[in-house]
C-alpha positions as CSV (number, residue, x, y, z in Angstrom):
1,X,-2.1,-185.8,70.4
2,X,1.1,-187.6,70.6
3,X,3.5,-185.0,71.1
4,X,1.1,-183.4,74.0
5,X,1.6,-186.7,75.8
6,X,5.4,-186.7,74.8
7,X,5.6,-183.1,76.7
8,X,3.6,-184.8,79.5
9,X,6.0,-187.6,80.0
10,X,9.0,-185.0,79.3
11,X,8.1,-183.1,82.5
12,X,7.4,-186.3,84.8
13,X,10.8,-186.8,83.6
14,X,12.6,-183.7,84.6
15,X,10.7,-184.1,87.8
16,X,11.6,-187.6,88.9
17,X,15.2,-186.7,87.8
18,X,15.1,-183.5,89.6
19,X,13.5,-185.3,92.9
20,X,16.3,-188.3,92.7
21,X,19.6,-186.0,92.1
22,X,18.5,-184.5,95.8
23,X,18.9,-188.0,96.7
24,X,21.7,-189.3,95.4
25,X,22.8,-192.0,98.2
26,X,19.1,-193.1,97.8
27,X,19.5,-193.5,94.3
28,X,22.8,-195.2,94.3
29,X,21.4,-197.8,96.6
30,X,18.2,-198.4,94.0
31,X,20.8,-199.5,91.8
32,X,22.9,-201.9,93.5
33,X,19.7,-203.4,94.8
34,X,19.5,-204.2,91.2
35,X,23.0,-205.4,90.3
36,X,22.5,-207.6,93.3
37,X,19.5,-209.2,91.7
38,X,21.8,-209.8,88.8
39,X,24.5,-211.1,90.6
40,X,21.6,-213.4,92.1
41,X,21.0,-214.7,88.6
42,X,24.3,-215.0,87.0
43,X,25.7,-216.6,90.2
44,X,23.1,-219.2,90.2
45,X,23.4,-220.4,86.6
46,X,27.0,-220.5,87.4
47,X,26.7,-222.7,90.5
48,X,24.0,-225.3,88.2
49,X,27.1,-224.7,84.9
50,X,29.3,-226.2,87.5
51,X,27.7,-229.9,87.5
52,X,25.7,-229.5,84.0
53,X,27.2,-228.6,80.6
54,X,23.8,-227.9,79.6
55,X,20.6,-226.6,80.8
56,X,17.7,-226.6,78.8
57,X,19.0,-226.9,75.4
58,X,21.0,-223.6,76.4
59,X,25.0,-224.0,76.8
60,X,26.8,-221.5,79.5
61,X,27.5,-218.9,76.8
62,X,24.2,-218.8,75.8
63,X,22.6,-218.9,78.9
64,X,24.4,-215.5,79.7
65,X,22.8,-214.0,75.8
66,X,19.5,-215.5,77.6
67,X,19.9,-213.3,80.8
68,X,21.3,-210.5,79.1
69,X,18.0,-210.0,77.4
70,X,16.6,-210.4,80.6
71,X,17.8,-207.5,82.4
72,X,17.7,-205.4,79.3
73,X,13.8,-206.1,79.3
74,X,13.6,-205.8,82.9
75,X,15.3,-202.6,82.9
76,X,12.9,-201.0,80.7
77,X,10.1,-202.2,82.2
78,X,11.7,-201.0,85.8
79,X,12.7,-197.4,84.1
80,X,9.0,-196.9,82.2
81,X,6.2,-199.0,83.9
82,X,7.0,-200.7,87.4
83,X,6.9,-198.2,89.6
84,X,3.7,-196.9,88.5
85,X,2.3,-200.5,89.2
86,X,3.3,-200.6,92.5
87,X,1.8,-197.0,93.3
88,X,-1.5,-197.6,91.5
89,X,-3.1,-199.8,94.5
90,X,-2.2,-196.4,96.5
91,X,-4.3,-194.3,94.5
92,X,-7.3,-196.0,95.0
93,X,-6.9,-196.5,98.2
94,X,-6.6,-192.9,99.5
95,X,-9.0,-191.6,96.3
96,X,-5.7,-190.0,94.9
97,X,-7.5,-191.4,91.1
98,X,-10.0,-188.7,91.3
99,X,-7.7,-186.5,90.8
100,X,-6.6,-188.2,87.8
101,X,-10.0,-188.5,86.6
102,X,-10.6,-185.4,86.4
103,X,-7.7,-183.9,84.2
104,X,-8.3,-183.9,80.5
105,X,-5.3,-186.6,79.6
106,X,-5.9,-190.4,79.7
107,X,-5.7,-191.7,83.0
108,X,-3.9,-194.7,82.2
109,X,-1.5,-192.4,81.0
110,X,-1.2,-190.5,84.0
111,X,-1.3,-193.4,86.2
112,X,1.0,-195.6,84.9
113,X,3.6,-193.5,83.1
114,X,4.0,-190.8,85.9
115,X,6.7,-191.7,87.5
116,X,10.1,-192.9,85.7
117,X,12.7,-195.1,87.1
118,X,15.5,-193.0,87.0
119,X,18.0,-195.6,88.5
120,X,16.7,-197.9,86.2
121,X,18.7,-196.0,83.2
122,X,22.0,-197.3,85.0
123,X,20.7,-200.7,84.8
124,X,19.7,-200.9,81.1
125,X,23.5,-199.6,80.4
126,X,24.4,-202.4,82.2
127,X,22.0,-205.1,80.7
128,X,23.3,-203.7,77.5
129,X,26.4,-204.1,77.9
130,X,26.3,-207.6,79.7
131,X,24.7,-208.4,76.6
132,X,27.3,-207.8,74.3
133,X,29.7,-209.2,76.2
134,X,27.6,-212.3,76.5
135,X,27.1,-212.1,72.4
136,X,30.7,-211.6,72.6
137,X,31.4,-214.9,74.8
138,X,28.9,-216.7,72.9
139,X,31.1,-215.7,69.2
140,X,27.8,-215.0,67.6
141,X,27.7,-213.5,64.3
142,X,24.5,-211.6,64.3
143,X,22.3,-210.6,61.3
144,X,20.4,-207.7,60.4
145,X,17.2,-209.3,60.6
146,X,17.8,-211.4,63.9
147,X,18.3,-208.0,65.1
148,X,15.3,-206.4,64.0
149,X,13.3,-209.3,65.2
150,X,15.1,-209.1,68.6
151,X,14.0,-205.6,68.8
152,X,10.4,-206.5,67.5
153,X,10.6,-209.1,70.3
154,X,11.5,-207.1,73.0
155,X,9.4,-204.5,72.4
156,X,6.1,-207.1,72.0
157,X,7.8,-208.4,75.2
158,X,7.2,-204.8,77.4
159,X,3.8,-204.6,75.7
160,X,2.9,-208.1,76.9
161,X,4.5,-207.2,80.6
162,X,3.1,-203.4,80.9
163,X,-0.2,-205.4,79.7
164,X,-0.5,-208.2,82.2
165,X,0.6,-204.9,84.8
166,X,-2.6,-203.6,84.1
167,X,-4.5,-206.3,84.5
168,X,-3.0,-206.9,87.5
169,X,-3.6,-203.3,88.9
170,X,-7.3,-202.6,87.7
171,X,-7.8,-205.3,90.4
172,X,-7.1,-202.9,93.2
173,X,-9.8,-200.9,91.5
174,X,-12.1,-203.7,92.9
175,X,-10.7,-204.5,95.8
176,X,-9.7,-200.9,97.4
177,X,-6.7,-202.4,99.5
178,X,-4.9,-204.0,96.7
179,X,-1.2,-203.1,97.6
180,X,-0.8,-207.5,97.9
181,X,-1.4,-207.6,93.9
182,X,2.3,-206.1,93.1
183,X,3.7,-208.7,94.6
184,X,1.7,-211.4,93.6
185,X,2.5,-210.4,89.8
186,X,6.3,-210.4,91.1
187,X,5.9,-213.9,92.3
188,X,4.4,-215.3,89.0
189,X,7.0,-212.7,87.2
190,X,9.8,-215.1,88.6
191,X,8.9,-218.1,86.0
192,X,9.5,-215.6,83.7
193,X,13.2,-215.0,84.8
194,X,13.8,-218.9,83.5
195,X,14.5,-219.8,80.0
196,X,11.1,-221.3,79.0
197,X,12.1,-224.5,77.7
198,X,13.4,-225.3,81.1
199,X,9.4,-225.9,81.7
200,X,7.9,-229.1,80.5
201,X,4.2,-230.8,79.1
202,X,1.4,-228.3,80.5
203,X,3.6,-226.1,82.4
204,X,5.5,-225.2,79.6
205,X,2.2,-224.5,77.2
206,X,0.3,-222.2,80.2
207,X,3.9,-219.9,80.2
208,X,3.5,-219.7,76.8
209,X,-0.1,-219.3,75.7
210,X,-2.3,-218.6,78.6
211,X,-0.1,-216.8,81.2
212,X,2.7,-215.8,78.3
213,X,5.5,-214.8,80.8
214,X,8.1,-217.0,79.0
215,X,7.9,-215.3,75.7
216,X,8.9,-211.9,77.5
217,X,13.0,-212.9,77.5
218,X,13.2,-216.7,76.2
219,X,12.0,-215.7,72.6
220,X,14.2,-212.3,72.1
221,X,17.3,-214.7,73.0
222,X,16.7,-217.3,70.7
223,X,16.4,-214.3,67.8
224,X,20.6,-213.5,68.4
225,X,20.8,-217.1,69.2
226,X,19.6,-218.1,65.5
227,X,17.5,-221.2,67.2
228,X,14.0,-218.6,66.6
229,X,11.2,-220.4,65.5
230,X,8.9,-218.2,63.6
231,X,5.6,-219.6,64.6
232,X,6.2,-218.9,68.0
233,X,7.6,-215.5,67.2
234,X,4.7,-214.2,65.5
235,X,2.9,-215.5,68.6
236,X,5.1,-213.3,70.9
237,X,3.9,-210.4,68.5
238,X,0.0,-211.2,68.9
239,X,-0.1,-212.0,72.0
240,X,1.8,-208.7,73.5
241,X,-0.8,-206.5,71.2
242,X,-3.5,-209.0,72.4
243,X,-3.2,-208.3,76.2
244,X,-1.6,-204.9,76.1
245,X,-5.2,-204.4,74.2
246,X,-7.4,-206.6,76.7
247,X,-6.3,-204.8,79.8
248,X,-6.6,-201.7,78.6
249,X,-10.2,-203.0,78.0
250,X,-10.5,-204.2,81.8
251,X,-8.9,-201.3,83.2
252,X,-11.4,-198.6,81.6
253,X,-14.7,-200.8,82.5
254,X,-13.0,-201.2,85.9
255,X,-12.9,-197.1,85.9
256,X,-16.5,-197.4,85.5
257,X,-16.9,-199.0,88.9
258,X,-15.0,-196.6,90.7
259,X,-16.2,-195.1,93.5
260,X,-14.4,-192.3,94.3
261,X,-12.7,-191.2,97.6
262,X,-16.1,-189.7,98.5
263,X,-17.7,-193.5,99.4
């Protein structure tokens, strides 16, 4: 079963790759779209560094480890998931789902794994290697095990994201017109571009445990920063499995309500 939905993703691969190197202008301009975005977020921490030797418990250095995870989780999210979110609302609109209903593959599959971010590849090498240099900046002597549980982290981190995606997309399921619901979930995605302990009291607690954007970046960080704390970790972990599980939930009793192009 696995490896028939590995081919699957294989040829939407070679597809979307084959599609974007007839475009390459268009595809050149996806990507600085995105260093721009990053340029937006290192130049702003730099502008606050200027009158603040601290933010949030972080220092300069490790603010840049902070948003060095950031665009490496972004950038998978962008390259795997993202675009499938914001076509989704589209499929139900014009009835395009039927025709994912009816092939013998999961339609969540189909859905929300069809089309890859090919210019996104570009920006995880770049998020990669900001990252190191930020690790490098920082002089931080990384072990084994805060590397496994950064990877752990990051990884519960894209579940968590791709889960609250859903959620977010089995709306349109409801609603028909949904196309406002991508960038609602952009909106609220924004909090999660912050380090979470810049958040305070009750605002801090929802980012954590009801609407747990903050873990998606803050919590990977603090694993190369050494300042992890386990509890909240382990957290991270649950809670990615948790709603990654829930909205797959939603999204199949949503499917259940579907009309169909035909109503």
């Amino acid at each position: 079963m696995l490896s028939m939905y590995f081919r699957i993703w294989l040829a939407f691969f070679k597809n979307c790759l084959s599609r974007e190197m007839e475009y390459r202008g268009h595809l050149f301009m996806q990507f600085m779209i995105d260093m721009v975005w990053y340029g937006v977020q290192i130049g702003l921490f730099e502008v606050i560094y200027l009158h603040k030797p601290e933010v949030a418990g972080f220092t300069q250095k490790e603010m840049l480890v902070f948003l060095g995870t950031l665009f490496v989780t972004d950038a998978v999210n962008m390259m795997l998931f993202s675009h499938n979110f914001w076509h989704f609302p589209e499929y139900v609109r014009t009835g395009e789902l039927d025709f994912f209903l009816t092939k013998p593959a999961s339609t969540f599959f189909l859905t929300c794994f069809r089309y890859i971010n090919i210019a996104a590849i570009a920006n995880l090498c770049f998020g990669v290697g900001f990252l190191v240099y930020a690790m490098m900046q920082a002089g931080l002597l990384v072990s084994f095990s805060a590397i496994a549980w950064f990877l752990v982290l990051c990884f519960t981190g894209l579940l968590l994201n791709i889960g609250l995606q859903t959620a977010f997309a089995s709306i349109a399921i409801w609603t028909v017109a949904g196309e406002g619901i991508q960038y609602l979930y952009h909106t609220v995605f924004n909090f999660a571009s912050r380090p979470d302990s810049i958040y305070k009291g009750y605002m801090r607690r929802a980012m954590l445990f009801v609407f747990p954007l903050g873990v998606i970046a803050s919590v990977p960080a603090r694993a190369l920063l050494g300042t992890l704390d386990v509890g909240l970790a382990v957290w991270s972990v649950f809670a990615g499995v948790a709603v990654l599980f829930g909205a797959l939930q939603f999204f199949r009793w949503s499917l259940t309500k579907y009309s169909g192009a035909s109503s």
